[in-house]
Biopython code that builds the backbone (N, CA, C, O; Angstrom):
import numpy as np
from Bio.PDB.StructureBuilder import StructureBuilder

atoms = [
    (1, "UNK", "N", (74.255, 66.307, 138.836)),
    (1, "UNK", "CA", (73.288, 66.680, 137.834)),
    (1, "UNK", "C", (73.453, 68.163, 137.528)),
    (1, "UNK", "O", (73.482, 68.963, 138.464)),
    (2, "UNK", "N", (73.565, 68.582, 136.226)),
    (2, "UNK", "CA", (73.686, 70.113, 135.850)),
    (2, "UNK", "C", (72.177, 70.695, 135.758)),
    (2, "UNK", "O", (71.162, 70.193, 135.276)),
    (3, "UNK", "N", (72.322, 71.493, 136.168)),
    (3, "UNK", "CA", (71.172, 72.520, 136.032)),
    (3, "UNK", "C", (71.073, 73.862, 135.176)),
    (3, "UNK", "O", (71.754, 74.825, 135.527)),
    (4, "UNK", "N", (70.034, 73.969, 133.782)),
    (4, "UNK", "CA", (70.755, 75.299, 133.556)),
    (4, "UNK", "C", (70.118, 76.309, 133.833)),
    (4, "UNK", "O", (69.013, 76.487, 134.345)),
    (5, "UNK", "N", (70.943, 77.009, 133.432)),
    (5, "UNK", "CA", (70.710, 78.679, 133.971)),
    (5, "UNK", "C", (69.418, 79.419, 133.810)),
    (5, "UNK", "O", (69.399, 79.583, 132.590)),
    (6, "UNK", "N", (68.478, 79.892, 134.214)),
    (6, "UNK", "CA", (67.125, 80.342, 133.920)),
    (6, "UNK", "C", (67.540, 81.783, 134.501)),
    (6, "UNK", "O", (67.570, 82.120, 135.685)),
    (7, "UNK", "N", (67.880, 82.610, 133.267)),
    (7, "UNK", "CA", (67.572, 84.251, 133.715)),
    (7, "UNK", "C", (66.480, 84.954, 134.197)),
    (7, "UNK", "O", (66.476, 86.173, 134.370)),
    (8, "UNK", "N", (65.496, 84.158, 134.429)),
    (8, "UNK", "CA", (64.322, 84.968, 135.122)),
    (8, "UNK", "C", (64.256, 84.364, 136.692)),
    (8, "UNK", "O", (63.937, 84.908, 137.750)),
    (9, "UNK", "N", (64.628, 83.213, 136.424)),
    (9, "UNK", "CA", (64.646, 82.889, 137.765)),
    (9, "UNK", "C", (65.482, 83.558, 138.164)),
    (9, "UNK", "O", (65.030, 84.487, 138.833)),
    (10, "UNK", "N", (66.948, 83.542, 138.048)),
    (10, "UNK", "CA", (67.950, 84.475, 138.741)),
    (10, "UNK", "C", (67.505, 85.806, 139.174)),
    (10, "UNK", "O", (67.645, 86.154, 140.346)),
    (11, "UNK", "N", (67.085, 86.408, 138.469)),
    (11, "UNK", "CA", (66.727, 87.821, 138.578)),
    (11, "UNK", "C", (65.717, 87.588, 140.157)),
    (11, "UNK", "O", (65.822, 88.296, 141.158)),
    (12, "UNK", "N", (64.958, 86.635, 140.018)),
    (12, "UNK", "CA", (63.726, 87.362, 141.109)),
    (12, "UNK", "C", (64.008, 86.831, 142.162)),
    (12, "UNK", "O", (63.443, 87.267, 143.165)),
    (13, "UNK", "N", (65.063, 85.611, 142.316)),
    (13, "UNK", "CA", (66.049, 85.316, 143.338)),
    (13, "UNK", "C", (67.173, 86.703, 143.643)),
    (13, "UNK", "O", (67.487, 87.046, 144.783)),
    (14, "UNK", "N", (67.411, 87.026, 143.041)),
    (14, "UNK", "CA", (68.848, 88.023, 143.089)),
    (14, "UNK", "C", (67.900, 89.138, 144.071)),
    (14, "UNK", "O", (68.200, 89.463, 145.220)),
    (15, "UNK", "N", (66.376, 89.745, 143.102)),
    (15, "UNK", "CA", (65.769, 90.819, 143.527)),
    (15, "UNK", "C", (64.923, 90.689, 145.077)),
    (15, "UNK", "O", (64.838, 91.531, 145.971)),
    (16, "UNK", "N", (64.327, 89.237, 144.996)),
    (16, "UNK", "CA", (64.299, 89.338, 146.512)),
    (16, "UNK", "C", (65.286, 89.370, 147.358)),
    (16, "UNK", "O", (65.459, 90.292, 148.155)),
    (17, "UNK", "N", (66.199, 88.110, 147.229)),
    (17, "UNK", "CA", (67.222, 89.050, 148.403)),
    (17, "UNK", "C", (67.909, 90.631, 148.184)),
    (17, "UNK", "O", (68.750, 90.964, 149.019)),
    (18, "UNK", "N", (67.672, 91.306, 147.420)),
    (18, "UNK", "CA", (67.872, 92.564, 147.539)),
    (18, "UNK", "C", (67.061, 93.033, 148.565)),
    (18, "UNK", "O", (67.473, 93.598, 149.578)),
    (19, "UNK", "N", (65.887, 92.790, 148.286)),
    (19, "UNK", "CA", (64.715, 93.566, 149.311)),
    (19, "UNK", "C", (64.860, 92.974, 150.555)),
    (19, "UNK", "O", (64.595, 93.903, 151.318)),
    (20, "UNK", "N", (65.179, 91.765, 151.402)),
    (20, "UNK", "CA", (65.501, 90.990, 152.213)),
    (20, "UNK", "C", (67.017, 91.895, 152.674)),
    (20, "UNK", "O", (66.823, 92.242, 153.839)),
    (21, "UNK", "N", (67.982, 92.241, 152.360)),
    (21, "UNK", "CA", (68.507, 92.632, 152.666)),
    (21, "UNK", "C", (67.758, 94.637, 153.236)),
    (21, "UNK", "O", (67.782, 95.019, 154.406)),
    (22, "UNK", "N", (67.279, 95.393, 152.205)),
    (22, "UNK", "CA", (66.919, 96.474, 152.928)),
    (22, "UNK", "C", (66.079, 95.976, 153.533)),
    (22, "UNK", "O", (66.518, 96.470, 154.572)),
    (23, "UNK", "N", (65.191, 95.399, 153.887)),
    (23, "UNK", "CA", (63.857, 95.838, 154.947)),
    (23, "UNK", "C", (64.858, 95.140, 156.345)),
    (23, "UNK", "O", (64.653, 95.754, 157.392)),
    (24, "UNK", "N", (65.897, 93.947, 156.467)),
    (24, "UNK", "CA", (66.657, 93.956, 157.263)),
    (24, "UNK", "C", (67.328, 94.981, 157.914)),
    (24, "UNK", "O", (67.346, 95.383, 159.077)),
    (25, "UNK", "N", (67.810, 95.265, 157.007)),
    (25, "UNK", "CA", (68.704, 96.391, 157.360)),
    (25, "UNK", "C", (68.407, 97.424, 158.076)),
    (25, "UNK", "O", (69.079, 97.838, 159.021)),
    (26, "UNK", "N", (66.998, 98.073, 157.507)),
    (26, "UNK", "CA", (66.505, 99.225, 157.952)),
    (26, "UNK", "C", (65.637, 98.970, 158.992)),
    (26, "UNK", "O", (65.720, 99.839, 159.861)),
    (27, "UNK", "N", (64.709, 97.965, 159.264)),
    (27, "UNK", "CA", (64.006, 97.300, 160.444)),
    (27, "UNK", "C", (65.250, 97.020, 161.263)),
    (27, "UNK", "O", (65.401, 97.920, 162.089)),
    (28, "UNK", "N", (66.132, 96.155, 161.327)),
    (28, "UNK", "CA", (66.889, 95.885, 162.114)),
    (28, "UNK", "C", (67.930, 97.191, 162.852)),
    (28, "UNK", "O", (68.441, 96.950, 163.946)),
    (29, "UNK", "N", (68.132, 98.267, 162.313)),
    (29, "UNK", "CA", (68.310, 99.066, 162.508)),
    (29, "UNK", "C", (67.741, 99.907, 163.527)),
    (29, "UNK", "O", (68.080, 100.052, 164.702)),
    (30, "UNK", "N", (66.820, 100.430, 162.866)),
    (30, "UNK", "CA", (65.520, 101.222, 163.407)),
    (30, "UNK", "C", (65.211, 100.152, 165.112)),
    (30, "UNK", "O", (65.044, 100.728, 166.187)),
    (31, "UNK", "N", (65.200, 98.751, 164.988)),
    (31, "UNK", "CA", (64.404, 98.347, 166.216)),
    (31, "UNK", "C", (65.429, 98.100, 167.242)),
    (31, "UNK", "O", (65.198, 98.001, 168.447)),
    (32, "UNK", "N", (66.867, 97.985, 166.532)),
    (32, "UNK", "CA", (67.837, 98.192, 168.059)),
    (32, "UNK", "C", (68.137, 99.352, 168.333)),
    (32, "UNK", "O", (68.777, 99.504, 169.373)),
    (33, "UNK", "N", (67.803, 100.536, 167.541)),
    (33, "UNK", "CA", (68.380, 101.682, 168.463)),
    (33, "UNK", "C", (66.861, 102.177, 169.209)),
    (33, "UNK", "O", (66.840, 103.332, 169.636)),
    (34, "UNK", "N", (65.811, 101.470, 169.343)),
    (34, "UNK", "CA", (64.677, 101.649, 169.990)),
    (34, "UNK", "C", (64.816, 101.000, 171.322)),
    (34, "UNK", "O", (64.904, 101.453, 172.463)),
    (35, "UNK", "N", (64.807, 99.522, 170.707)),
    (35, "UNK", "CA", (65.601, 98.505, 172.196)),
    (35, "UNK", "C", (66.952, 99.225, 173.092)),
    (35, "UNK", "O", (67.155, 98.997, 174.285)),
    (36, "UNK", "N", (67.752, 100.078, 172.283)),
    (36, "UNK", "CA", (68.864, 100.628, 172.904)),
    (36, "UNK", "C", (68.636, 101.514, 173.966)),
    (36, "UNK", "O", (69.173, 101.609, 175.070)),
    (37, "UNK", "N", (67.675, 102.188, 173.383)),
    (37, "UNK", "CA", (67.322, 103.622, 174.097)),
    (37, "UNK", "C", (66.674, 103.124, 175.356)),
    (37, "UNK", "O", (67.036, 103.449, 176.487)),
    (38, "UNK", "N", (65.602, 102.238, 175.043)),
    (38, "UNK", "CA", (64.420, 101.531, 176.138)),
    (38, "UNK", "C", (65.311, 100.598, 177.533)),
    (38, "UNK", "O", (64.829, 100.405, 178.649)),
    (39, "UNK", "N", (66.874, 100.076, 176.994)),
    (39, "UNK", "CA", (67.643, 99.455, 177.781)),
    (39, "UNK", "C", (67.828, 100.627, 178.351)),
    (39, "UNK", "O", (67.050, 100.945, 179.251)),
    (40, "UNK", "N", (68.721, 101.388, 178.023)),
    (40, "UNK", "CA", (69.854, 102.450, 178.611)),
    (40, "UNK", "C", (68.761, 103.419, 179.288)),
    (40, "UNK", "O", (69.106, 104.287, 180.089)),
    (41, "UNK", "N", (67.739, 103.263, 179.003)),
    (41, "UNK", "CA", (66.383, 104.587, 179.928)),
    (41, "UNK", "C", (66.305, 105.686, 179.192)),
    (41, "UNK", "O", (65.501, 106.554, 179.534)),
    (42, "UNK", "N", (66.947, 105.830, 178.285)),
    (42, "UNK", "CA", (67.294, 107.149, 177.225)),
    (42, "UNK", "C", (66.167, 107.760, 176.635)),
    (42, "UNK", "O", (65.671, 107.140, 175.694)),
    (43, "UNK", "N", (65.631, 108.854, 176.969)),
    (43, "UNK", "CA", (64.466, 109.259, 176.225)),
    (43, "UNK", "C", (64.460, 109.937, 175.211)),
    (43, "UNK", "O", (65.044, 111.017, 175.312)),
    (44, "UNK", "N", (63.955, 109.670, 174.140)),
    (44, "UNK", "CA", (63.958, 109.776, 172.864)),
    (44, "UNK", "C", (63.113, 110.572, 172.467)),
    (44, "UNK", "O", (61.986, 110.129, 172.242)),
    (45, "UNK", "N", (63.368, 111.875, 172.274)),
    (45, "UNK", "CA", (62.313, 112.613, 171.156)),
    (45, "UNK", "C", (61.108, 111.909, 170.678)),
    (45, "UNK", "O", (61.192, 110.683, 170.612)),
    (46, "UNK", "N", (59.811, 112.571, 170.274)),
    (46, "UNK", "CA", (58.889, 112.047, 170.301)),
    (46, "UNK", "C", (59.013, 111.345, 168.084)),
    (46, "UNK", "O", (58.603, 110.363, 167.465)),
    (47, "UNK", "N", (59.803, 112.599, 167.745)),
    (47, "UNK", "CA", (60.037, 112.362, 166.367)),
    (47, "UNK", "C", (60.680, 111.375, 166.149)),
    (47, "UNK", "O", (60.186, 110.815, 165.171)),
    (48, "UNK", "N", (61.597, 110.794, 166.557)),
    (48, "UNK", "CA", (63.037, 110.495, 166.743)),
    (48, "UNK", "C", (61.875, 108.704, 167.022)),
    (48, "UNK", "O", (61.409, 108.022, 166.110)),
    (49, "UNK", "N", (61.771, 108.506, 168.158)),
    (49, "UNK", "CA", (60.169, 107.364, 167.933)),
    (49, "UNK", "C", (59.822, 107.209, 166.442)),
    (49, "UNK", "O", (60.132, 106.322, 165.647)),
    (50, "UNK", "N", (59.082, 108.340, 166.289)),
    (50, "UNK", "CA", (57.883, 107.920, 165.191)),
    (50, "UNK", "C", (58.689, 107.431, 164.099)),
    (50, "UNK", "O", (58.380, 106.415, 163.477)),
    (51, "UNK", "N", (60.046, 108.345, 163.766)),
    (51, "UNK", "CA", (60.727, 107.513, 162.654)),
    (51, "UNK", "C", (60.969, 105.846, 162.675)),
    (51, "UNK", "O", (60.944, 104.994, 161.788)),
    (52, "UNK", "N", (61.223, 105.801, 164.176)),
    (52, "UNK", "CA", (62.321, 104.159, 164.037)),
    (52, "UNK", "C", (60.978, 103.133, 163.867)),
    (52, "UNK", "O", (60.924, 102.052, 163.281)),
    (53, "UNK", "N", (59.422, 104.210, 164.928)),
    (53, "UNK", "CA", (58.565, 102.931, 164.829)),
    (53, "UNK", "C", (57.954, 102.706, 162.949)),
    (53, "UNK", "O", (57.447, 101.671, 162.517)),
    (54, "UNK", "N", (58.191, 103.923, 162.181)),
    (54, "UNK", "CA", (57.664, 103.631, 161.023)),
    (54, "UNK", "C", (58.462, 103.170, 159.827)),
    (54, "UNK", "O", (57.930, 102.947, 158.740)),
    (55, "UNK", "N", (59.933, 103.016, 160.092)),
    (55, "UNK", "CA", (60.908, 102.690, 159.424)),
    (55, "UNK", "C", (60.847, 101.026, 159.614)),
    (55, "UNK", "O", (61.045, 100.338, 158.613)),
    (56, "UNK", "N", (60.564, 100.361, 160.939)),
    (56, "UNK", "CA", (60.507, 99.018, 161.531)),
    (56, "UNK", "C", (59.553, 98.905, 160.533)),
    (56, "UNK", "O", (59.905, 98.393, 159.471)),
    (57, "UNK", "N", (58.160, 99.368, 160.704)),
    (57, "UNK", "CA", (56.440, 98.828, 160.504)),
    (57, "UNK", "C", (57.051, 98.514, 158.798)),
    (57, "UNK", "O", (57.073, 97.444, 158.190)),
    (58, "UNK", "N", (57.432, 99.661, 158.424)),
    (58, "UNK", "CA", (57.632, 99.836, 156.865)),
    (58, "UNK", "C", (58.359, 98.324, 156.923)),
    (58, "UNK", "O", (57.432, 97.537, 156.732)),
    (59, "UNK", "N", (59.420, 97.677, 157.075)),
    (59, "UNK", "CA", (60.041, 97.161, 156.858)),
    (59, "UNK", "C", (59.412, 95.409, 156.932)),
    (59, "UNK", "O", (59.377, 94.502, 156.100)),
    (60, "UNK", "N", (58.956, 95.535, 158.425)),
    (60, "UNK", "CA", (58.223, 94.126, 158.041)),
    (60, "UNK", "C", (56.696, 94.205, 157.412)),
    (60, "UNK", "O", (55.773, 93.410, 157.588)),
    (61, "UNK", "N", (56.716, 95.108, 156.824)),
    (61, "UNK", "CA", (55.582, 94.859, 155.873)),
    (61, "UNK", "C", (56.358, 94.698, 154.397)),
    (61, "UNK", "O", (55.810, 94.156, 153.437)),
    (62, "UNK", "N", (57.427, 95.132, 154.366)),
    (62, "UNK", "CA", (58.389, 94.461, 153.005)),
    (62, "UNK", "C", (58.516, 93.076, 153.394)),
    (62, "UNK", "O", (57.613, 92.312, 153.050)),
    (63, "UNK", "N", (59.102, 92.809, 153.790)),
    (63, "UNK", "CA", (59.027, 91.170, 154.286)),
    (63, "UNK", "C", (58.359, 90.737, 153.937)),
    (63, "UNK", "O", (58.471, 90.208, 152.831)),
    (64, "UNK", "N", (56.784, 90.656, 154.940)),
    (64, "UNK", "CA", (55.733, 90.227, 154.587)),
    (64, "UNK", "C", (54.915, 90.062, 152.949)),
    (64, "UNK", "O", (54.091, 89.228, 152.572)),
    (65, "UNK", "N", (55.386, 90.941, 152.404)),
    (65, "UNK", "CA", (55.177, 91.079, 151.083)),
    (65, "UNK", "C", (56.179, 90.461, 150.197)),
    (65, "UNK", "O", (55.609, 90.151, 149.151)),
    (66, "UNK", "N", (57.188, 90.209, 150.174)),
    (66, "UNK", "CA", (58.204, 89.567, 149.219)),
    (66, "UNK", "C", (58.588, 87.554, 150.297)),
    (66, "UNK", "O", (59.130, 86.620, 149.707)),
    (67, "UNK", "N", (58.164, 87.474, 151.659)),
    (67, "UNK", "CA", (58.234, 86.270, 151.989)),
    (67, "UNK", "C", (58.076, 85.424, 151.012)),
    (67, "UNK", "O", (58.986, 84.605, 151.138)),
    (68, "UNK", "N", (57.386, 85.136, 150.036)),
    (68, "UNK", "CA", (57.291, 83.890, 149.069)),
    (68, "UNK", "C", (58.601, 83.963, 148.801)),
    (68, "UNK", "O", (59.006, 82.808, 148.674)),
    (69, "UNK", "N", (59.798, 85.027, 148.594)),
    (69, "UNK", "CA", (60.342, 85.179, 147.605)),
    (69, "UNK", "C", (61.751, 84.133, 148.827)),
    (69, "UNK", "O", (62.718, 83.726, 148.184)),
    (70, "UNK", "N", (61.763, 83.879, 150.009)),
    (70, "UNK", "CA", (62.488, 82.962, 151.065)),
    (70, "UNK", "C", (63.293, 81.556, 150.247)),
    (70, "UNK", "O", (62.779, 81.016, 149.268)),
    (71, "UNK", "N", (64.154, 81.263, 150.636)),
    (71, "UNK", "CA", (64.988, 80.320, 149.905)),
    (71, "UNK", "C", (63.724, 78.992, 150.120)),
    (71, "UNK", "O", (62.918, 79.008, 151.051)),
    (72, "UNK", "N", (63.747, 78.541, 149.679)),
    (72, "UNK", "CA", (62.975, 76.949, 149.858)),
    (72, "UNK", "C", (63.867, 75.433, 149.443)),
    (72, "UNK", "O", (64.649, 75.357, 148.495)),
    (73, "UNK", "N", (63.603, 74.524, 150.199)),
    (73, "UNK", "CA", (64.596, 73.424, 149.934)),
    (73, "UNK", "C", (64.647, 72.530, 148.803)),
    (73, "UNK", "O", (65.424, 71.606, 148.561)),
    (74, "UNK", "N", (63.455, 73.088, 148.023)),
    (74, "UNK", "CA", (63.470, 72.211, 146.336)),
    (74, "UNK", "C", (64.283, 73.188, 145.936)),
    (74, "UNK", "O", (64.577, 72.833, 144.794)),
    (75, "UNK", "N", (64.958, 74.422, 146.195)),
    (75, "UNK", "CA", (65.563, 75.185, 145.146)),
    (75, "UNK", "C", (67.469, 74.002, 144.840)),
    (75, "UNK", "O", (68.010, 73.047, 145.397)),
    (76, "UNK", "N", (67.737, 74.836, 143.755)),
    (76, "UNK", "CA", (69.095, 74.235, 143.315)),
    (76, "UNK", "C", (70.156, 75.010, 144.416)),
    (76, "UNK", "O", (69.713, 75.915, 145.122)),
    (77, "UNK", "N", (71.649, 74.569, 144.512)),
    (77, "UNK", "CA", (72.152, 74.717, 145.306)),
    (77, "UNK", "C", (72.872, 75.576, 144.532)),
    (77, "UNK", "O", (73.953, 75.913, 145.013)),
    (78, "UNK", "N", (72.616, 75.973, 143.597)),
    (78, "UNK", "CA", (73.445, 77.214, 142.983)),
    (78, "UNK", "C", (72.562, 78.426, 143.093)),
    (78, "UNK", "O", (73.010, 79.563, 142.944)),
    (79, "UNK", "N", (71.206, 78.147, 143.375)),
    (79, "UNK", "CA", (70.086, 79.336, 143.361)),
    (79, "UNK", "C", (70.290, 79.573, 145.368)),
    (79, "UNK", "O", (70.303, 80.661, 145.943)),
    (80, "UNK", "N", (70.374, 78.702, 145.783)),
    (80, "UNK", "CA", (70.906, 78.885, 147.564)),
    (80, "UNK", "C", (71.940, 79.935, 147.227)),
    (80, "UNK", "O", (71.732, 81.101, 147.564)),
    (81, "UNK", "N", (73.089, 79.580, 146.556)),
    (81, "UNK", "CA", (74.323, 80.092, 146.481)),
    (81, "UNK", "C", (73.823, 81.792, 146.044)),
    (81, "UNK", "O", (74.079, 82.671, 146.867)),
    (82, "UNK", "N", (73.317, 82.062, 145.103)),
    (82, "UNK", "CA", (73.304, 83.165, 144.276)),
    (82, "UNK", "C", (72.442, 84.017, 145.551)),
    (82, "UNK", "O", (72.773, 85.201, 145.624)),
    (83, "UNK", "N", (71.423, 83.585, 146.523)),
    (83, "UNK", "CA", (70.526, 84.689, 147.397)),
    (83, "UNK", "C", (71.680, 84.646, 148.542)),
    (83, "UNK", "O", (72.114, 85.725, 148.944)),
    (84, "UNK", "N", (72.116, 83.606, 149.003)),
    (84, "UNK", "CA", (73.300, 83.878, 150.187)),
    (84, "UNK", "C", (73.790, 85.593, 149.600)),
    (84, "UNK", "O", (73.532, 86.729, 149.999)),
    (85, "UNK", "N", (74.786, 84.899, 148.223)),
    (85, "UNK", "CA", (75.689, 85.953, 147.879)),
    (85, "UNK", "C", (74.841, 87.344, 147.901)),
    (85, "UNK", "O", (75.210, 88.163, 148.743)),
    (86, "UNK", "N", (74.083, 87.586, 147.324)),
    (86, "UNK", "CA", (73.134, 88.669, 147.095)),
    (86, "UNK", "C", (72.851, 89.763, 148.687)),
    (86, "UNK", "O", (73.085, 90.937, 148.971)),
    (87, "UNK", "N", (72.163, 88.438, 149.490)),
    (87, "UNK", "CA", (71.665, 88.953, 150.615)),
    (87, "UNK", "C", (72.927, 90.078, 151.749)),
    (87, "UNK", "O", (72.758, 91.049, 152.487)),
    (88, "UNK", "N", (74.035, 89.319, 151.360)),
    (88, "UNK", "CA", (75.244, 88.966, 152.241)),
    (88, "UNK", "C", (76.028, 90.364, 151.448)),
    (88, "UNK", "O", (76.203, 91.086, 152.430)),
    (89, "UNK", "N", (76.500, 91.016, 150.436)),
    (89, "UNK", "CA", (76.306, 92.148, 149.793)),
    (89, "UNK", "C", (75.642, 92.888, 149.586)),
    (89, "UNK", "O", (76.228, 93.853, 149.096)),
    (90, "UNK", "N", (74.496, 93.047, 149.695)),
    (90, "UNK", "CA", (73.452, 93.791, 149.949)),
    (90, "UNK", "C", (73.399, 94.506, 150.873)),
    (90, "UNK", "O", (73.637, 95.713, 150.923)),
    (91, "UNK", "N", (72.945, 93.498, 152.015)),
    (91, "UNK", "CA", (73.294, 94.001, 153.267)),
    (91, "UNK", "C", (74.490, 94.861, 154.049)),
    (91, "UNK", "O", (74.328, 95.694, 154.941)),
    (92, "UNK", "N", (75.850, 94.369, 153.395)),
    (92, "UNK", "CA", (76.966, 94.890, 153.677)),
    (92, "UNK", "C", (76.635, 96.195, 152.974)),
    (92, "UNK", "O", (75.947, 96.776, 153.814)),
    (93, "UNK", "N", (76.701, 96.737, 152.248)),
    (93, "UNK", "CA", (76.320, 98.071, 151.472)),
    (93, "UNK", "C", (75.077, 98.910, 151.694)),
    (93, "UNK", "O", (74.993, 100.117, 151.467)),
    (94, "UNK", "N", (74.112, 98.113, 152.172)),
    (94, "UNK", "CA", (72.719, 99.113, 152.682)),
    (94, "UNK", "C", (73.592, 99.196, 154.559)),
    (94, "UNK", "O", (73.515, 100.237, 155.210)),
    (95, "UNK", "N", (74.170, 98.210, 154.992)),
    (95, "UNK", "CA", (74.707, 99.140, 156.513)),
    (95, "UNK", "C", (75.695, 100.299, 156.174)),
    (95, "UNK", "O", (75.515, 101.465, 156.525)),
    (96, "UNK", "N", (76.780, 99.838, 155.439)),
    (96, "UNK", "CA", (77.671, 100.565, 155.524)),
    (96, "UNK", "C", (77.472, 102.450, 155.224)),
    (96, "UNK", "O", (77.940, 103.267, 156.016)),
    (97, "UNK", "N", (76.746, 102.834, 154.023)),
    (97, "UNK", "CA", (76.164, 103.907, 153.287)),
    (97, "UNK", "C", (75.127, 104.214, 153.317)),
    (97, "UNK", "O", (74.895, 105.359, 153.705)),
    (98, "UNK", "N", (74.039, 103.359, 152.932)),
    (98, "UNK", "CA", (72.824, 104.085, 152.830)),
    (98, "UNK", "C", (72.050, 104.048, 154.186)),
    (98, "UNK", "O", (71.150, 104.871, 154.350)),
    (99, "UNK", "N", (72.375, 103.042, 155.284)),
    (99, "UNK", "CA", (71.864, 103.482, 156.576)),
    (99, "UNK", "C", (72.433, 104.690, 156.814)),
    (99, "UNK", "O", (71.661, 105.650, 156.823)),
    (100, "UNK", "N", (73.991, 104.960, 157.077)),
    (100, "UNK", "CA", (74.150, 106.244, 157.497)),
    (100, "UNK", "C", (73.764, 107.359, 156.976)),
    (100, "UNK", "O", (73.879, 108.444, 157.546)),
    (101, "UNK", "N", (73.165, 107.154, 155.603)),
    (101, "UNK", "CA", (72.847, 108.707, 154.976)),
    (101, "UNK", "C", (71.485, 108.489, 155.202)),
    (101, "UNK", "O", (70.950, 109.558, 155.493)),
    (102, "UNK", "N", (70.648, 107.493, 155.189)),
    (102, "UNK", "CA", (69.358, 107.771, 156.078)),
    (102, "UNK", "C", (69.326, 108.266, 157.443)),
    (102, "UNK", "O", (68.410, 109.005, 157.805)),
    (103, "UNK", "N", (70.185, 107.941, 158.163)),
    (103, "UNK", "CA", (70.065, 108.269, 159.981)),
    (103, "UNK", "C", (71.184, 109.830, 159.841)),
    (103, "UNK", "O", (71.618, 110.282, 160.901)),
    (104, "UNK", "N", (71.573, 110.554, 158.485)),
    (104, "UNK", "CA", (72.202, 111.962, 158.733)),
    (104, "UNK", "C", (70.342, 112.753, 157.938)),
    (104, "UNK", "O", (70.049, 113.881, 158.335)),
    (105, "UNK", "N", (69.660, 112.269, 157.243)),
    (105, "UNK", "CA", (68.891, 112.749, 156.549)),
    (105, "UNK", "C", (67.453, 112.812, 157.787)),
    (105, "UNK", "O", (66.628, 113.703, 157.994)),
    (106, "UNK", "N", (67.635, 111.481, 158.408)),
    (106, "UNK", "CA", (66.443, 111.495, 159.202)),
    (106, "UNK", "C", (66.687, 111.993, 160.534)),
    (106, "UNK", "O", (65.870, 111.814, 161.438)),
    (107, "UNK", "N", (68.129, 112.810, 160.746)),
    (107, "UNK", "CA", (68.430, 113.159, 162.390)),
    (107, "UNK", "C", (69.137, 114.256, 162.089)),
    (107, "UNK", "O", (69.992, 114.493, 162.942)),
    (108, "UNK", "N", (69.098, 115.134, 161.056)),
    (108, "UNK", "CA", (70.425, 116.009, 160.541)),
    (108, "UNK", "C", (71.284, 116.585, 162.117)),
    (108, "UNK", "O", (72.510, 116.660, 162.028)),
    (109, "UNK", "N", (70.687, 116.940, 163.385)),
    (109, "UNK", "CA", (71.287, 117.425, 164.342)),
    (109, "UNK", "C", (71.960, 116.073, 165.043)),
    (109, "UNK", "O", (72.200, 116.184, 166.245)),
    (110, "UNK", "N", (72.165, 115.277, 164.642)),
    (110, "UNK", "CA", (72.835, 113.934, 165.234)),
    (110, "UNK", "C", (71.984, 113.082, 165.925)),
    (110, "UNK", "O", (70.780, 112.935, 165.713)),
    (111, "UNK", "N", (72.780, 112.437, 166.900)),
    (111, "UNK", "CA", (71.877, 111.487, 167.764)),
    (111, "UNK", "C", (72.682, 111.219, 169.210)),
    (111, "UNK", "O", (72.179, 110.499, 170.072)),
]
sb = StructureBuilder()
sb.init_structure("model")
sb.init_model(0)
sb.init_chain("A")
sb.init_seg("    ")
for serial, (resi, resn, name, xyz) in enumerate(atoms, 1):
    if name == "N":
        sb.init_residue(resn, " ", resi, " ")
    sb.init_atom(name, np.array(xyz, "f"), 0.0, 1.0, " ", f" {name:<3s}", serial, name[0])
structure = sb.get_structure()
């Protein structure tokens, strides 16, 4: 069965997994180098905390706020296809660049 194309739908499929990809990114980020530190005994600046715990909080409260926007199983398998792709590029590009220029902006003396 063909399905056609609805440009608005695309868009707010495309735009949530955009946001699904940063609040991943940057929560997931932020909460393993917290878990890292807390494994390894590493004590962490008190700043150096407050960022990762408010970068996390920030993040699943994006979530929480765009969740409707989650694949669901009435969707078409070309609208599956289009948030995979989205999420899956997204993500690759918010780790690769814009995490690191957040963690040189939010640590300028390193880590």
């Amino acid at each position: 069965m063909m399905h056609d194309d609805n440009p608005i739908e695309n868009r707010q499929t495309a735009g949530h997994a955009l946001f699904f990809a940063l609040a991943t990114t940057f929560g997931g980020g932020a909460a393993l180098h917290l878990i890292r530190a807390a494994l390894w005994h590493k004590s962490l600046p008190l700043s150096e905390v407050i960022t990762f715990v408010l970068t996390a909080l920030a993040s699943i409260l994006l979530l929480s706020v765009i969740w409707s926007g989650r694949p669901e199983k009435t969707w078409s398998l070309n609208r599956h296809i289009l948030w995979i792709s989205v999420l899956a590029v997204a993500t690759t590009i918010f780790a690769t660049t814009i995490w690191p220029i957040f963690w040189h902006w939010a640590f300028p003396s390193g880590y």
